[in-house]
Phi, psi and omega in degrees: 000149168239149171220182181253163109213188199167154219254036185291071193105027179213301190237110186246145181264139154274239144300084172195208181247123172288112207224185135188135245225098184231112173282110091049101116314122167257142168174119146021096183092348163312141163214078161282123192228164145247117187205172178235190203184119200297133180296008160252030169310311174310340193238005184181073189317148164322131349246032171305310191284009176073143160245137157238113171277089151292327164209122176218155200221120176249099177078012195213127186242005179263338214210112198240164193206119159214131197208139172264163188208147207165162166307153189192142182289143159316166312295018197275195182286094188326355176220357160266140148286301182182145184236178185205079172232201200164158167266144184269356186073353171222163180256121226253040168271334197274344181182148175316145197235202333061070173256142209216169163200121200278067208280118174212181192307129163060007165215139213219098186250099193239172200177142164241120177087189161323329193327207076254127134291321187177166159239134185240136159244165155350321162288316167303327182293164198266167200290146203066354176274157194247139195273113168249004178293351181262059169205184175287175159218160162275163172243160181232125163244148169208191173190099188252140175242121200078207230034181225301312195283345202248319178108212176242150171291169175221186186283328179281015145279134214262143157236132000269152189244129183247146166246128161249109196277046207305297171194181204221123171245110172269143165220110178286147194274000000 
């Protein structure tokens, strides 16, 4: 089973840094992620109203994904804009972390700890895609289990798997 939340009709972010302070699972067929989701999804369905992937870690907790997602002209893939991952050299799985992102005009900055993995701007997208990122957004910590990207849990996966959630801090700019 997998599960959500999220701060969707209660709590919307503008500009500033988004921090939540998260232990990881590792296992096979794991998909722990931190993301957001533009607060004019209703009036402008996915992926017009845009995603920031601050983090997702798929069956590898050694290896981070962080992405924007948003429109883009046919024919290419119509729902990545650009992505950013990489190995951490450690497994962030072994203890809580501080994964955050920093939003303000025209940018979008994500990281863990002291870390920057990376900034996405306007310029980064592939040619013709719309920057939709300069409004609020709501956030989601989830944990899905299984699907297209993660794959199936396996037997060296330990259950129950928990994302454990100390806490989530805004510092509006």
């Amino acid at each position: 089973r997998s599960g959500r939340v999220q701060t969707k009709g209660k709590v919307d972010f503008g500009y500033g840094t988004l921090t939540a302070r998260i232990k990881m699972p590792p296992g096979q067929g794991l998909w722990p992620s931190f993301w957001l989701v533009g607060a004019d999804e209703n009036s402008n369905p996915w992926p017009g109203a845009g995603e920031i992937d601050v983090v997702e870690f798929v069956s590898n907790t050694e290896t981070h994904h962080s992405a924007l997602h948003g429109p883009v002209p046919e024919p290419t893939n119509a729902l990545l804009q650009e992505q950013i991952s990489g190995g951490t050299g450690a497994d962030l799985s072994q203890d809580y972390h501080n994964y955050w992102v920093t939003h303000t005009e025209n940018a979008v900055t994500v990281g863990v700890d002291d870390t920057t993995w990376g900034t996405f701007t306007p310029g980064s997208l592939p040619s013709g895609a719309g920057w939709v990122f300069d409004k609020p957004f709501y956030a989601v910590l989830n944990l899905a289990v299984g699907g297209t990207w993660a794959g199936p849990p396996d037997d060296s996966t330990q259950f129950p798997a928990k994302m454990l959630v100390d806490w989530v801090q805004w510092n509006p700019l």
